[in-house]
C-alpha positions in Angstrom: 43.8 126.5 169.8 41.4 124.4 168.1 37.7 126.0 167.6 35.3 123.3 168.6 31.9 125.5 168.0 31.2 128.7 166.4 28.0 130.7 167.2 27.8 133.3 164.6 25.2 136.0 164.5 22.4 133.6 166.0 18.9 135.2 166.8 16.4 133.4 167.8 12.4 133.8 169.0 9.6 132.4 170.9 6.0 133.0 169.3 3.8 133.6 172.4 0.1 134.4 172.2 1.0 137.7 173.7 3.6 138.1 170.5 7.4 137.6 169.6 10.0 137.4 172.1 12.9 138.3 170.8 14.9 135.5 173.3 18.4 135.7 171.6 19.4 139.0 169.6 22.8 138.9 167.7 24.9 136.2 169.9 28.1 136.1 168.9 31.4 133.2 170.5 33.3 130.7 169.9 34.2 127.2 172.0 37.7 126.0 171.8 38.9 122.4 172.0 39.4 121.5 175.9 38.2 124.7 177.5 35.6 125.5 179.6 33.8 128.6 178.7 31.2 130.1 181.3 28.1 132.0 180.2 27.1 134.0 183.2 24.0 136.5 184.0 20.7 137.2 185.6 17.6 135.0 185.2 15.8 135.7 181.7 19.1 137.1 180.2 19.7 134.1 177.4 22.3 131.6 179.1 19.9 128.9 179.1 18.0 129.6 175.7 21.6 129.5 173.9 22.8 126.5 174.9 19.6 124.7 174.6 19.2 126.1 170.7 22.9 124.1 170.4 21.5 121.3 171.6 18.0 121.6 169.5 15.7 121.4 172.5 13.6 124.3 172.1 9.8 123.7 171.7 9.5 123.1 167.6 5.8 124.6 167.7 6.9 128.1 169.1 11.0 128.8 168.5 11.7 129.6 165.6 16.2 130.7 164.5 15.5 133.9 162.9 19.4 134.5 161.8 22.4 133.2 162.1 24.8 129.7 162.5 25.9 127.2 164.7 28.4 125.8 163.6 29.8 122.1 164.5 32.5 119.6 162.8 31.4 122.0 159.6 27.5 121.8 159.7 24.9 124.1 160.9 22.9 123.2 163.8 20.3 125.0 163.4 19.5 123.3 159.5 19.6 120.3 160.5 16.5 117.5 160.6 16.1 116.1 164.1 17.1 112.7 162.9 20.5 113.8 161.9 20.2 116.0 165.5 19.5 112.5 167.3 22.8 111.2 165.9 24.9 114.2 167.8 22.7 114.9 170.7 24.2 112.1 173.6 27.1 111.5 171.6 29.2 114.5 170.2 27.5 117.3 172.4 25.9 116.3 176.0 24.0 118.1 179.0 23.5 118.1 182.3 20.6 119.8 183.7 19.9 121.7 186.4 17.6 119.9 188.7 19.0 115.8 189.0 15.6 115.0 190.0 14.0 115.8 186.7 16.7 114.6 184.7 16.4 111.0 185.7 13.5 109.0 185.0 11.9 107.9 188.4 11.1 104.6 187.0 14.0 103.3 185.9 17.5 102.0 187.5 20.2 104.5 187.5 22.0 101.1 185.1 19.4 101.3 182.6 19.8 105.1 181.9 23.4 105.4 181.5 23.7 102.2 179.3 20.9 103.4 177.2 23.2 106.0 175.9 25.7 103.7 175.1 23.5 101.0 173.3 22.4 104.0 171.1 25.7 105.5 170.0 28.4 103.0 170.6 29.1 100.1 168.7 28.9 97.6 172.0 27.1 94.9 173.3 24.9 94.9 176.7 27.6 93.2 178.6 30.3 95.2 177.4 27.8 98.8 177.8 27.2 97.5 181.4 30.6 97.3 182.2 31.3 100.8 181.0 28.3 101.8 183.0 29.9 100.5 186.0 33.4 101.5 185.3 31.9 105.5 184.9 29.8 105.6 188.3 33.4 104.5 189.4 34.9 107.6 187.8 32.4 109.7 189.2 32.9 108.9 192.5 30.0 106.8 193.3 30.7 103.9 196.1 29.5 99.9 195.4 29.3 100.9 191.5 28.0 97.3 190.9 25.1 97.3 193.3 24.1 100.9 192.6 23.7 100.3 188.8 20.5 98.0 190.1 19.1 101.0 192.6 16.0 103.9 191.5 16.8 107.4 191.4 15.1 108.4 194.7 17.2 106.2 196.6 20.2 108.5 196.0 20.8 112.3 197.8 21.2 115.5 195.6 25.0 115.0 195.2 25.1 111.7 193.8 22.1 112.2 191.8 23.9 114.7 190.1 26.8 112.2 190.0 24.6 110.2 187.7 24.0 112.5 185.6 27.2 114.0 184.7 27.8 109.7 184.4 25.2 109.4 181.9 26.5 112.7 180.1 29.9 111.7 179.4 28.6 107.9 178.5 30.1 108.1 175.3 32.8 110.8 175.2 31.4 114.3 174.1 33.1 116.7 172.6 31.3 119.3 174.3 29.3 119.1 177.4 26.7 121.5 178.0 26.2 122.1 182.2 22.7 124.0 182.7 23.6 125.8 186.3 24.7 121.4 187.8 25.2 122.9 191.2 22.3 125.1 192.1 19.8 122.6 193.8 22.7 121.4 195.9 24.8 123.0 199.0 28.0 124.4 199.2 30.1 121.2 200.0 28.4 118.8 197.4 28.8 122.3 195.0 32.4 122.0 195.7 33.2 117.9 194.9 30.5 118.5 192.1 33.1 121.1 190.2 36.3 119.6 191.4 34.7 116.2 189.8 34.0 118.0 186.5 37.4 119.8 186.5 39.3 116.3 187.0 36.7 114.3 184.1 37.5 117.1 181.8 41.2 116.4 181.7 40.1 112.6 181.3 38.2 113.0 178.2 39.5 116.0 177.0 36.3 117.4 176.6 35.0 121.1 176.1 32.5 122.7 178.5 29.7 125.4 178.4 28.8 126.0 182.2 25.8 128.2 182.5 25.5 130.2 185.8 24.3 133.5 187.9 26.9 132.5 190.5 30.4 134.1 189.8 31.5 132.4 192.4 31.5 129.5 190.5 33.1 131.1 187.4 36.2 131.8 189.3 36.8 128.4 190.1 36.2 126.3 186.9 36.7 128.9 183.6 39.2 129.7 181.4 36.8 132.3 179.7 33.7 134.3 180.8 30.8 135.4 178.7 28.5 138.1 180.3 24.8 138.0 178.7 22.2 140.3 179.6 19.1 141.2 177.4 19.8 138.3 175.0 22.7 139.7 174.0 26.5 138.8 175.4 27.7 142.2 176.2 31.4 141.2 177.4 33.4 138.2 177.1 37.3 137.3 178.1 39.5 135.3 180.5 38.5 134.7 183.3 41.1 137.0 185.2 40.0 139.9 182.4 36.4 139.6 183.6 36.9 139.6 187.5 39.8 141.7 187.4 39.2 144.2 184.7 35.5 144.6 183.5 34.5 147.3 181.2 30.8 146.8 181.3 28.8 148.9 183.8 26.5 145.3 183.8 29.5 143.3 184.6 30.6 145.8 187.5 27.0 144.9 189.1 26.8 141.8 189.2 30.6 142.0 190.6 29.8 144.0 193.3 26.8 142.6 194.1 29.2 139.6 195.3 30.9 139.4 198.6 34.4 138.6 198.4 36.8 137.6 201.8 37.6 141.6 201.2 34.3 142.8 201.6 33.9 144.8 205.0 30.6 146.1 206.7 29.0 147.9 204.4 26.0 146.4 202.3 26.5 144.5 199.1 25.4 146.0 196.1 22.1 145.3 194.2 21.2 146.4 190.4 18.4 148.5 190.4 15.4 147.7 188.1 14.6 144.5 186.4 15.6 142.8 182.7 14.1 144.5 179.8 10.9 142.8 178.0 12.4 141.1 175.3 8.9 141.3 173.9 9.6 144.9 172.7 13.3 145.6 173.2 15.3 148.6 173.9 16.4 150.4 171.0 19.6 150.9 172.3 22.0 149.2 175.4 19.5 146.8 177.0 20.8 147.6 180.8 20.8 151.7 180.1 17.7 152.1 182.4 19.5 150.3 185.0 22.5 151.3 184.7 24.0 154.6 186.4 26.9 155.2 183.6 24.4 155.8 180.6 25.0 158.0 178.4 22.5 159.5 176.1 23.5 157.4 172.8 22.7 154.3 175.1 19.0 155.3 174.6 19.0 155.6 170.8 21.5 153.2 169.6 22.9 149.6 170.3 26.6 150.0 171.1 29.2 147.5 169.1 32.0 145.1 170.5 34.9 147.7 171.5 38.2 145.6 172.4 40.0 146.0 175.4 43.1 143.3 174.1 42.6 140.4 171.7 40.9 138.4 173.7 38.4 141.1 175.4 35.8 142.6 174.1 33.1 144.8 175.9 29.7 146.4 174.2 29.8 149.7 176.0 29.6 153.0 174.7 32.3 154.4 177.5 35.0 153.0 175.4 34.4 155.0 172.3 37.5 157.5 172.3 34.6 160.6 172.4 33.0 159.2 175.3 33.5 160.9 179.1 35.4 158.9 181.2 33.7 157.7 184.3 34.7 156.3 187.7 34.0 152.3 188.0 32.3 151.6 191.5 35.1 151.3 194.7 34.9 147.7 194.8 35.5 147.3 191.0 38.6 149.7 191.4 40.2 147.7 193.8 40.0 144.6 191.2 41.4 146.9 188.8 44.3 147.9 190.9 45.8 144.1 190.8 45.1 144.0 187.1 48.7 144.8 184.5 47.2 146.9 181.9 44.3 148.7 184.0 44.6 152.6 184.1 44.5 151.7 187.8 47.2 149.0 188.3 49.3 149.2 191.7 50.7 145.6 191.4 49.7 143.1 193.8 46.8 140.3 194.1 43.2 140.7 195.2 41.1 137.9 196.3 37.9 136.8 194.1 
């Protein structure tokens, strides 16, 4: 497959008045042409930090890239002047935001916003920009396209605010679209058109996408591969099927079964004890070994490295050294495992995510 982006090494830091925040710490992945690639963890972990350092939208004043490359069509990101950064932002790389409300300017029509986009970074005229405009609120789904273009954004629900959006995103074609958590302020039903609508858009355009999310709910249903974060660091990555189905990470088998599932009987779901580490002073070794109940004492002291599990997994744990014990995953992560060819626990068979 054709490698779209390449994050190599990338650290970056916020300088607060109460010090340096070590945000990002050694993020390492790669986007391929046409894929969607989910970055999934807790609050605070990094998933919206990353993507907004591709992007360049980090305060100037206080982030600062301490280390590493991003690299896109053969440049670094992170050297470039924001003038060049203008001339990608919108139109090779887009985002959609979490909250619709704030990503639309309340004083505006919805017309004016996506054709601004297009006036910018295609070659077309107003007429010609403003039938585009119309023909993409088609594609999203939105009714009366023609009248709509003339309407404010409060005069539109959640769902087809969001509509907009993702409309003003893929005004001129990305190559990679960014989505900052697009389904969280709505419900479950518009959560459900909303990713169906992206699913169908990216086969359109052909376009690559970096969903950010907590909900691994949502993973399941749009991602070809999974990166886990937690501490500013991705700590497991693979297919989709290699994260639900056969996780290596004791982080991953939290948040896991901290998830129901149709499976899931009586009992209560499972909850991660403790909170994210201060990435003001970071742990000198695994970032979730206070939390987690599989550390082992070289957790504490030392920073484990990318094991691999097959070539496209790859899990920073200790418990896959050769010397280390092996341990028991929790009963619900098991019974993944059991469906999974390849797991020491494989019975055959399908469970349901």
């Amino acid at each position: 497959m054709e490698k779209i982006l390449e994050v190599k090494d990338l650290e970056l830091s916020f300088n607060t008045f109460a010090g340096e925040v070590k945000a990002i710490r050694g993020v390492n992945f790669d986007l391929y042409k046409g894929e969607t690639l989910a970055i999934v963890g807790e609050s605070g972990s990094g998933k919206s930090v990353t993507t907004k350092s591709i992007m360049r939208l980090l305060p100037e004043n206080s982030a600062e890239f301490k280390s590493g490359e991003i690299l896109f069509d053969g440049r670094d990101l992170t050297k470039l002047k924001d003038k060049e950064m203008q001339k990608i932002r919108g139109k090779d790389i887009s985002m959609i935001f979490q909250d619709p409300m704030t990503s639309l300017n309340p004083t505006m029509k919805i017309g004016t916003q996506i054709i601004e986009p297009l006036l910018k970074h295609q070659k077309v005229g107003k007429a010609e920009a403003k039938r585009i405009a119309v023909d993409l609120l088609r594609m999203v789904g939105m009714p009366n396209p023609e009248q709509r273009m003339k309407q404010y954004p409060h005069q539109f629900s959640g769902g087809q605010r969001q509509r907009i959006v993702i409309a003003v995103a893929l005004a001129c074609n990305p190559k990679i679209l960014i989505a900052d958590e697009p389904t969280t302020a709505l419900d479950v039903t518009i959560q459900a058109q909303i990713l169906e609508l992206m699913k169908d858009l990216q086969k359109k355009i052909d376009t690559s996408i970096i969903f950010i999310t907590h909900d691994l709910g949502v993973v399941a249903n749009i991602a070809d591969r999974v990166a886990v974060m937690y501490g500013g660091k991705i700590v497991e990555i693979g297919t989709v099927d290699e994260i639900f189905y056969n996780p290596q990470h004791p982080y991953t088998w939290g948040l896991l079964s901290s998830m129901p599932s149709v499976d899931t009987a009586d009992e209560k779901l499972y909850a991660i004890p403790g909170t994210p580490p201060d990435l003001l002073s970071p742990p000198k070794g695994d970032a979730f070994a206070l939390r987690s109940d599989y550390a082992l004492q070289i957790d504490l002291e030392e920073s484990p490295p990318f094991f691999k599990v097959s070539d496209t997994h790859y899990a920073a744990t200790w418990l896959l050294h050769p010397d280390a014990p092996q341990v028991e995953p929790p009963t619900m992560i098991i019974e993944r495992m059991k469906s999974y060819p390849g797991s020491r626990y494989y019975e055959g068979g399908k469970v349901n995510v």
